[in-house]
N, C-alpha and C positions, 0 to 999 in steps of 0.2 A: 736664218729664218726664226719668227717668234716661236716662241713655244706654247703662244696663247693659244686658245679656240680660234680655228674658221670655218666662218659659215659659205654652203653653197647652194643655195636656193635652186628649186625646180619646180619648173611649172606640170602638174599633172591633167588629166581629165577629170571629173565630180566624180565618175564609177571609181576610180583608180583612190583618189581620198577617199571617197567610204567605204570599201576598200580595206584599206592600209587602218583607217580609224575603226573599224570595226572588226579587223582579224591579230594588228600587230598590240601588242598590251602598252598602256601608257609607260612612256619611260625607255622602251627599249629602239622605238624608232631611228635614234641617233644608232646606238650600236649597231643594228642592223644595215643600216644604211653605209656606215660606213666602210662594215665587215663586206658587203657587198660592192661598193666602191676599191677598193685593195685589190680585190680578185678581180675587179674589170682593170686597174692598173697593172696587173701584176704579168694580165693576159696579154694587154695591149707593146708592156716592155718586150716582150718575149717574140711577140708577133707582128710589131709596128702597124703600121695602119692599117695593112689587111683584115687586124683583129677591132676595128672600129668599124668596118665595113660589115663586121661579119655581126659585130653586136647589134647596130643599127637596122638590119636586114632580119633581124630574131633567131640567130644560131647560138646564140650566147645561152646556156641553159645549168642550171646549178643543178650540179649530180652529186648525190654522194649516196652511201653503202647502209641502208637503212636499217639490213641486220644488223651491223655490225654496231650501231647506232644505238638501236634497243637493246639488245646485249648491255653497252656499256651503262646505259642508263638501269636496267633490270639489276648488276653488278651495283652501284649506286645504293641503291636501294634495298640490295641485300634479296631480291629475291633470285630463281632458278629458270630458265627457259632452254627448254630444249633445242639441240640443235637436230630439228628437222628441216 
C-alpha cells in the first residue's frame, strides 16, 4: 500500500458543516477526523459488524476521563488543582 495521503470524502448536513467549521480550529480537521476514524476501526475489528450496526444506530459515543484530562493539562502548565 502507498504511503501517500488518502482521501475519504463525506457527505454531511449544512448544521453538521457549520458545525464542524465553526467549533473544530482550521488545520485540525484532518487529525481529528481521522483520530476518530481509527477508534470506529479499531471498534469495528474487535466487534465485526455488530459494531457498524451499533455506530449507525447512535451507540457509538467517545468517552473519556475528563479529570484526569484536566489534571494532565493543569501538570502541562505547571499549575495545582485539587483533587476534590
Amino acid at each position: 500500500m502507498s504511503t501517500s495521503a488518502h482521501r475519504i470524502n463525506v457527505e454531511v448536513t449544512p448544521k453538521t458543516f457549520e458545525r464542524a467549521a465553526k467549533l473544530i480550529p482550521a488545520g485540525k480537521k484532518r487529525k481529528l477526523v481521522s483520530a476518530l476514524l481509527e477508534q470506529m476501526l479499531d471498534l469495528i475489528e474487535e466487534h465485526g459488524y455488530v459494531a457498524v450496526t451499533a455506530i449507525e444506530m447512535g451507540f457509538f459515543k467517545i468517552e473519556c476521563n475528563w479529570d484526569d484530562i484536566l489534571r494532565s493539562v493543569a501538570k502541562v502548565k505547571g499549575e495545582n488543582l485539587n483533587d476534590t
